[in-house]
C-alpha positions, 0 to 999 in steps of 0.5 A: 531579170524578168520572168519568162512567160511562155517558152519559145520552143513553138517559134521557127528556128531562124538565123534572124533573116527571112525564113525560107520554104524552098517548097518545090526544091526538095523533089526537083531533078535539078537539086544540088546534090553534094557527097557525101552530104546528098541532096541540098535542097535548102540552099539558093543553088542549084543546077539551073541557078550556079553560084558562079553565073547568077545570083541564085533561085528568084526570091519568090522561089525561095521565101514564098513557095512559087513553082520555079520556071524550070521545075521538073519533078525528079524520076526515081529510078527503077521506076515503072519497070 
């Protein structure tokens, strides 16, 4: 067996697809929230883009990092008072 050279430990952790960023989905109000998990910001759905009626976030959303159309940052409650 060949000798490892460098460890790998600095590589992305990927399950052999594209690598996703889903960088505006995380403080969207339109993330799916699942109990008791919470919010799954992770995932192709959500509230705009149903698993039932579409084939989920654009691909631009999802590996490049683009705003979504319909973002709207979510407003944490209690907020302003």
């Amino acid at each position: 067996m060949a000798d490892q050279k460098e460890n790998n430990l600095h590589q992305p952790i990927s399950g052999g697809g594209r690598i996703t960023t889903h960088k505006w989905c995380d403080t969207c109000m339109f993330c799916d929230v699942i109990e008791p998990i919470g919010r799954q910001p992770q995932t192709r759905y959500c509230k705009i883009y149903g698993a039932n009626d579409t084939h989920g976030k654009p691909d631009e959303v999802i590996y490049e990092g683009a705003m979504c159309e319909f973002y709207e940052k979510e407003k944490k409650e209690g907020a302003g008072k």
